[in-house]
C-alpha positions in Angstrom: -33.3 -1.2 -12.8 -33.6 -3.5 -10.2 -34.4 -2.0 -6.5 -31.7 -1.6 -4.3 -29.1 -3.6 -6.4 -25.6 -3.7 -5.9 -23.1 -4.6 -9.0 -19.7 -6.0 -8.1 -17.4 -5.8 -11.2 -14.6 -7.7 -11.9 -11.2 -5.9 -11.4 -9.7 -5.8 -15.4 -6.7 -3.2 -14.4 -4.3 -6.2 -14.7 -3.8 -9.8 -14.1 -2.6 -9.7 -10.6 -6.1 -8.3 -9.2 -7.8 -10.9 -7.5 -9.0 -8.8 -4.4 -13.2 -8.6 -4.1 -15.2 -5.6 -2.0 -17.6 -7.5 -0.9 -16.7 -11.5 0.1 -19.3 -14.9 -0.5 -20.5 -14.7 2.8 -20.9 -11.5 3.7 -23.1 -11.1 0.5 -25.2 -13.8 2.0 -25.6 -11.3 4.8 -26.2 -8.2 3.0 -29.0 -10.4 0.7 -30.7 -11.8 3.7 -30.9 -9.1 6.3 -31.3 -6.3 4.0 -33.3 -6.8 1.1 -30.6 -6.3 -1.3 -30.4 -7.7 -4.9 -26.3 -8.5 -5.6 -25.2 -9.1 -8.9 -22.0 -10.1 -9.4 -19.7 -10.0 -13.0 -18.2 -13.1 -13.6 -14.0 -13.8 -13.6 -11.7 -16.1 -13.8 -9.2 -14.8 -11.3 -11.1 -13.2 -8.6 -9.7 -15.2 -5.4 -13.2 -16.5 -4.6 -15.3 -17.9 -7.6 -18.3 -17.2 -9.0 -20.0 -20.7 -7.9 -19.1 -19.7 -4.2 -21.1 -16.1 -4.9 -24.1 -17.8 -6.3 -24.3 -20.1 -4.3 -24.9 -17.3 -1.7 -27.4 -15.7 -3.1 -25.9 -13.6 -5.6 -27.0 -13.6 -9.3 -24.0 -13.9 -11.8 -24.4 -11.0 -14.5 -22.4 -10.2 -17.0 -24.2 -7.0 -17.4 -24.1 -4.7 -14.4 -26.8 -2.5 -16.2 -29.5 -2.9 -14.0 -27.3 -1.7 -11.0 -27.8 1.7 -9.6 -24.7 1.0 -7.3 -21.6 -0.7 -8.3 -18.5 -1.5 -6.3 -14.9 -2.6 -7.3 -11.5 -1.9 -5.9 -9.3 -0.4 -8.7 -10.4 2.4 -11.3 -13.2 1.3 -13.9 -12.0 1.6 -17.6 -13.3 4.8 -19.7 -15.0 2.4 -22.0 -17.0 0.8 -19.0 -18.6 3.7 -17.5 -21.7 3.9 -18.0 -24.1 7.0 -17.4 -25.6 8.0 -13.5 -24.4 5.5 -11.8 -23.2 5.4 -8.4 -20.0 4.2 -8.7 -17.6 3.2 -5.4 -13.5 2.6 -5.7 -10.5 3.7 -5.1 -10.4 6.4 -7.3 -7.0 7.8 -7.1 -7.8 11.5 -8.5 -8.4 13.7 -5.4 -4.5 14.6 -6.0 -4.9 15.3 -9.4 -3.5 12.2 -10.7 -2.8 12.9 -14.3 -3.0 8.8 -15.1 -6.6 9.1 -14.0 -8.0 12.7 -14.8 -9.3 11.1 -18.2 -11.6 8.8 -16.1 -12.6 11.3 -14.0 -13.7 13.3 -16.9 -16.0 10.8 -18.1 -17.6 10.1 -14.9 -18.8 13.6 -14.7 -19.7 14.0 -18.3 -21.6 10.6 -18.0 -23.7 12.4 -14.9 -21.9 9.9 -12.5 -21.8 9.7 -8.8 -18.0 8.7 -7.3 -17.4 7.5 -4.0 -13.4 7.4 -2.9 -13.1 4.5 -0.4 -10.2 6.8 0.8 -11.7 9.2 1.8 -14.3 7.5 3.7 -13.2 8.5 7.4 -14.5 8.7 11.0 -15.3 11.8 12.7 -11.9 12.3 13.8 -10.3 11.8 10.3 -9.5 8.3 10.5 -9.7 6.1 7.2 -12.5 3.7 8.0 -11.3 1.3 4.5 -7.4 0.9 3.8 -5.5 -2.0 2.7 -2.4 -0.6 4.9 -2.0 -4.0 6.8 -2.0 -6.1 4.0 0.1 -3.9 2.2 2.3 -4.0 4.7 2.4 -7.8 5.0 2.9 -8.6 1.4 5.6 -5.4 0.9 7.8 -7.2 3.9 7.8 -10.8 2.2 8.4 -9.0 -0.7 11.8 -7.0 0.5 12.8 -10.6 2.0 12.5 -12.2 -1.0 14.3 -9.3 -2.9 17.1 -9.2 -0.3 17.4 -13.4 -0.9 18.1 -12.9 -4.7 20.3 -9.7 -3.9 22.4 -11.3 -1.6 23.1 -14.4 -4.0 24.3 -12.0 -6.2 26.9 -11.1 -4.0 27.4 -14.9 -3.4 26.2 -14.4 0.3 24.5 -17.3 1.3 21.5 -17.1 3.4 18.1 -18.7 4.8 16.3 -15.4 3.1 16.9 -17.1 -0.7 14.2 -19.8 0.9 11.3 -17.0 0.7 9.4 -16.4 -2.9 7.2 -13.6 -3.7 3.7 -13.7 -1.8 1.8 -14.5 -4.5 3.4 -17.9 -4.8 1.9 -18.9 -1.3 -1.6 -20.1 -0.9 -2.1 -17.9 2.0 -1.0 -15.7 4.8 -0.7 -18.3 7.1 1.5 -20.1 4.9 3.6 -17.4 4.3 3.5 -17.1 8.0 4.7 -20.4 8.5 7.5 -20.5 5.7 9.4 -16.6 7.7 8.8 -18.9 10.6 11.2 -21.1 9.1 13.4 -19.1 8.0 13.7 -17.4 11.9 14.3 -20.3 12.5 17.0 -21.1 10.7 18.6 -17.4 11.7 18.5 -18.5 15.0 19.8 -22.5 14.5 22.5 -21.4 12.1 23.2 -17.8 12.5 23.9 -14.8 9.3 27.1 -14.8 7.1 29.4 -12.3 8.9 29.2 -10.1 5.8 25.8 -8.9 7.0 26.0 -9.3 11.0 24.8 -6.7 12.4 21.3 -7.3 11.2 19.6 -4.3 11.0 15.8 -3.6 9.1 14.7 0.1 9.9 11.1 1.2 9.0 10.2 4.2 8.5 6.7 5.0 9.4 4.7 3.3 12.7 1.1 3.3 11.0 -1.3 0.3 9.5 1.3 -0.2 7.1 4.2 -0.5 8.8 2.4 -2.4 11.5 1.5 -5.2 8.6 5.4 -4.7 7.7 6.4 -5.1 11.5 4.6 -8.0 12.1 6.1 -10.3 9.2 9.6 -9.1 10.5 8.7 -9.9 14.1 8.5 -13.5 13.1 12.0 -13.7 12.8 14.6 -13.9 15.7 14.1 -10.4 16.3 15.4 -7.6 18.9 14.0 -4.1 19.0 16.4 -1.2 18.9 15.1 2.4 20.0 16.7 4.2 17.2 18.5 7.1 19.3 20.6 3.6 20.3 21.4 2.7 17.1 25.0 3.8 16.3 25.5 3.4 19.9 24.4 -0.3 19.7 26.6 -1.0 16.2 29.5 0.5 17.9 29.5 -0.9 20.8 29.6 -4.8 18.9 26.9 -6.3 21.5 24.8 -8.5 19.1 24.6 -11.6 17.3 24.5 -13.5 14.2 21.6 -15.8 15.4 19.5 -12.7 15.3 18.4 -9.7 13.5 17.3 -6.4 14.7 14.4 -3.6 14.2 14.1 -0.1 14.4 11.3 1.8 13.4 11.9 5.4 13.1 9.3 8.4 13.7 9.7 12.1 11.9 11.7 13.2 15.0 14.6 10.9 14.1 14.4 11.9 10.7 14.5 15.8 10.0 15.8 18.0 12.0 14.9 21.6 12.3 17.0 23.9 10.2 17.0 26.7 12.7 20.0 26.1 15.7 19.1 25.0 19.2 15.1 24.8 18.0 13.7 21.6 19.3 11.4 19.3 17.2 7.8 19.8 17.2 5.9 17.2 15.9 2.9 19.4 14.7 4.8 22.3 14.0 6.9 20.1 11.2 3.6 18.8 10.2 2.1 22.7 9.7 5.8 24.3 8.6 8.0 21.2 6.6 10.2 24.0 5.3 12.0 24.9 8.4 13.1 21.2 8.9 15.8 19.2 7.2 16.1 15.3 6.8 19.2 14.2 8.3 18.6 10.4 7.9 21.6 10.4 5.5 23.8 9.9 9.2 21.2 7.0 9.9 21.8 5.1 6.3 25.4 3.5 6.7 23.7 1.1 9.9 21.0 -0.4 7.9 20.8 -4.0 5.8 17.3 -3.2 4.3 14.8 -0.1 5.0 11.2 -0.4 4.9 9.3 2.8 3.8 5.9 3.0 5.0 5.4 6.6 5.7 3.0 9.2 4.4 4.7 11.9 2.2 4.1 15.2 -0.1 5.8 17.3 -1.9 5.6 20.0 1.0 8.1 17.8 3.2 11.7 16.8 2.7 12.5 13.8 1.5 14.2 11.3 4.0 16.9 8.8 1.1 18.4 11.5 -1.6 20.0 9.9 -4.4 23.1 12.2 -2.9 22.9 9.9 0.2 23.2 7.3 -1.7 25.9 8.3 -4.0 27.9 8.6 -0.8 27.3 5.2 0.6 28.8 4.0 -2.9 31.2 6.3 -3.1 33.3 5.4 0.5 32.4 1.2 0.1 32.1 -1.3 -2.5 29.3 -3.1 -1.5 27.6 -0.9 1.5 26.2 -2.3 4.6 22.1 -1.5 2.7 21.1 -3.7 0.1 17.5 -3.0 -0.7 14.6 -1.0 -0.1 11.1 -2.0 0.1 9.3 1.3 -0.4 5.5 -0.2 0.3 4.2 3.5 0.1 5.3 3.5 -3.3 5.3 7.2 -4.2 6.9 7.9 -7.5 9.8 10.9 -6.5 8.9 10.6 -3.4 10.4 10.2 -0.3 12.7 7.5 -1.6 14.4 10.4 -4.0 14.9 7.7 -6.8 11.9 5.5 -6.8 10.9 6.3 -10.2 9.2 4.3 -11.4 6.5 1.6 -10.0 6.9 -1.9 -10.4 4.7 -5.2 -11.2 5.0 -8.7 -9.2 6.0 -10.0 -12.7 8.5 -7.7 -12.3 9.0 -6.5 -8.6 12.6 -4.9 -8.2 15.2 -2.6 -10.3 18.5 -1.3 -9.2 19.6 2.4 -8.7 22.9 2.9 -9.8 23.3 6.1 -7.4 27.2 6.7 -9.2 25.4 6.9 -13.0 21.8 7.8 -11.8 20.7 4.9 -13.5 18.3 1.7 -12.8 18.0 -1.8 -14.4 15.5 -4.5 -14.2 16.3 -7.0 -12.2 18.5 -7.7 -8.9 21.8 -7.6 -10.3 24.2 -5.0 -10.7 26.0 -2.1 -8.6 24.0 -0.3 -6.3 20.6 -0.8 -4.2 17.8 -3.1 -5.4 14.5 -0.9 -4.8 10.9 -2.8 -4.3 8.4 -1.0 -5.4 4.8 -2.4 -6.1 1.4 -0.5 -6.3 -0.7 -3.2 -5.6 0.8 -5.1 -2.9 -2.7 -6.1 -1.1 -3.5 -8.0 -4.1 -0.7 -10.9 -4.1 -2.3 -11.9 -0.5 -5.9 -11.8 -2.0 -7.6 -13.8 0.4 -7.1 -12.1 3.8 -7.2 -8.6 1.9 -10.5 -9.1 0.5 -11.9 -10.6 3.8 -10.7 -7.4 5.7 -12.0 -5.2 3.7 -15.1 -6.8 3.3 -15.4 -6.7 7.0 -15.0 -3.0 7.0 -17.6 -2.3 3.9 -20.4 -4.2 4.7 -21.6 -2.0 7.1 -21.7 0.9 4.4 -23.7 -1.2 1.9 -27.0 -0.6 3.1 -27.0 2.8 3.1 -25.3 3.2 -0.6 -27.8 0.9 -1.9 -31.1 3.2 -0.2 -30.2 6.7 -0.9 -32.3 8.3 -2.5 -29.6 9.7 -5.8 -32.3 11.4 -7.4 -32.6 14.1 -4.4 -30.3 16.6 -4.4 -26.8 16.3 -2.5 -27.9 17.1 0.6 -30.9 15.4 1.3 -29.7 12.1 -0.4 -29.4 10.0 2.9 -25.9 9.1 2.7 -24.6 9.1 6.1 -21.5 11.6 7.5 -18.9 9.0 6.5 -19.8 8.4 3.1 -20.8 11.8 2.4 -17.5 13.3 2.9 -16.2 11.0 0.6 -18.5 11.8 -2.7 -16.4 13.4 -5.3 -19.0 13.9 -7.9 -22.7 13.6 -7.2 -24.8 13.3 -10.6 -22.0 14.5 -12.2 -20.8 17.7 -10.5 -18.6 18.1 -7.8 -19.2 18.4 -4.4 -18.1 21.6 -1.9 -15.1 19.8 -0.7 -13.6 18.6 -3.9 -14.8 21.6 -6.6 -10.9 22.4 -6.5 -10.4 19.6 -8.3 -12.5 20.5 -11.7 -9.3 22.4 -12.7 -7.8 18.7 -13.0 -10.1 18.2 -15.9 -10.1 21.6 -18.3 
């Protein structure tokens, strides 16, 4: 085994993963100033090839055997793992993912070591590695594009049908430059009366909806606070040649159950049950909502298929069109996101009257958005981000000392905390999860 190596595996989960951990250059770093050996699988899709790796230093391997480290973004096949290795990715299991309790399985019955890039987190809790922005980014061009199609449909003409999928652009600039166009457009020729107000409501004010924000902001945009928003839709001051934003936080979004209680942002985060969602009242105002918020099973959900229902049930074609739900939790807090979607494939409508979805963007009710891997269709930027982030990390995952025990390894706090297994059992923090594989 070759000292201090670090394996970068190609991502095989599907075709659309062309994201890297580690970027050309920043290997060159890693190589030069740390005495590091990299070794890098070979692919045919990865964003940047496998000349512009060795030609920084890296050795190309097909074999990552002589790797005590390896690093990749998405889950590593059962058939791949190999025994006591180190092995560093977003795991997905610390919620008892039933897709991925089988992999987790093997990686302790192999005697492996797995780091969760999630959970690697400052000392105040913050996640240190995250894809949020991107996500956010590419989940935004995405609902655009969605609400182009959807709107052609309905034979509504607009400068949206102009915008393809992210993946179809060579970069984030160029998709920059192409909503750019489209503003401009907004602003030269103004939105088919059909859809004037507007109106693009996020839900969430994090990374992700930040990423999400920022596309939308390069359109003709006004921001409205959201306690103005049926006051500003009522009152009729606003304009074709623009659209509008509101980004919404818990408080306009549950209520608590109990009369005349005021809401309490930490006492909704610590007791969800005495709160209700009552963003039903806020659905009839909105063209397209954006969900980029954190959610479990603990707290209400904020779009009920009921809600829904109701929209459909008073109009024939309702004011909200599509959802982009970047957060993409199955049952959620979108009620009937059920199922996750592919860019191959990146929308289905919910018929909320038959509590039914199709493929596609045709048919009655709301076109929902909902892929997994968002990051990936803007591979470029997303990999150099992250990159930027893990570099730092690298050192010290490729000189700990595995073959101590758990405490005297040399991992520092931040990657500590976010070992799962260590040599194949699991550490204090996460033994509740060896009831997710027996």
């Amino acid at each position: 085994m070759t000292p201090h190596g670090i394996g970068l595996r190609r991502e095989d989960k599907n075709p659309w993963e062309r994201r890297a951990p580690l970027v050309p250059t920043h290997v060159r770093e890693l190589i030069r100033r740390h005495d590091l050996s990299v070794f890098v699988q070979p692919s045919e899709i990865r964003v940047f090839s496998d000349r512009e790796y060795t030609r920084e230093g890296a050795e190309l391997s097909e074999n990552l055997s002589n790797c005590k480290v390896i690093l990749a973004i998405k889950e590593v096949p059962i058939s791949l793992i190999a025994p006591d290795k180190v092995y560093v990715f977003f795991s997905h299991t610390i919620k008892g993912q039933k897709d991925n309790r089988p992999m987790l399985k093997r990686l302790k019955e192999e005697g492996c070591t797995l780091i969760d890039y999630e959970r690697i987190c400052d000392g105040e809790g913050r996640r240190l590695l995250f894809f949020g922005t991107q996500a956010g980014q590419a989940g935004m061009v995405e609902t655009l594009a969605a609400l182009g199609k959807r709107l052609a449909y309905h034979k509504i003409v607009s400068p949206f049908a102009e915008i393809e999928q992210p993946y179809h652009y060579g970069s984030l600039v160029e998709i920059r430059e192409v909503i750019r166009k489209t503003g401009w457009s907004i602003h030269e020729q103004g939105l088919d009366r059909r859809i004037v107000p507007f109106v693009c409501g996020f839900l969430g004010y994090g990374k992700t909806s930040q990423g999400a924000q920022e596309i939308f902001d390069l359109l003709p945009m006004e921001e409205i606070p959201a306690e103005d928003l049926t006051r500003f839709i009522e009152n009729g001051d606003f304009s074709a040649h623009r659209v509008y934003k509101v980004v919404f936080r818990e408080k306009h979004m549950v209520k608590p159950t109990s009369p005349g209680t005021d809401f309490v942002l930490q006492d909704y985060y610590d007791n969800p049950q005495l709160y209700r969602s009552v963003f039903a009242d806020t659905l009839p105002y909105l063209n397209i909502l954006v969900n980029c918020i954190y959610w479990e099973d603990r707290f209400p959900r904020f779009v009920t298929s009921s809600s829904v229902r109701d929209l459909f049930s008073r109009e024939r074609i309702p004011r909200l069109q599509v959802i982009g739900d970047i957060s993409c939790d199955v049952g959620g807090a979108i009620e009937f996101m059920c199922k996750v979607t592919t860019p191959e494939n990146p929308v289905f409508v919910y018929d909320p009257l038959k509590d039914e979805i199709r493929d596609g963007h045709e048919g009655r009710g709301v076109v929902v958005m909902s892929i997994d891997n968002l990051p990936a269709e803007i591979p470029l930027e997303s990999s150099v981000s992250f990159s930027e982030a893990l570099k730092g990390f690298v050192p010290s995952l490729a000189h700990a000392d595995y073959d101590s025990d758990f405490a005297s390894c040399g991992l520092p706090p931040e990657i500590r905390q976010a070992v799962i297994l260590y040599r194949g059992a699991f550490t204090p923090d996460y033994e509740y999860m060896q009831e997710f594989i027996t």
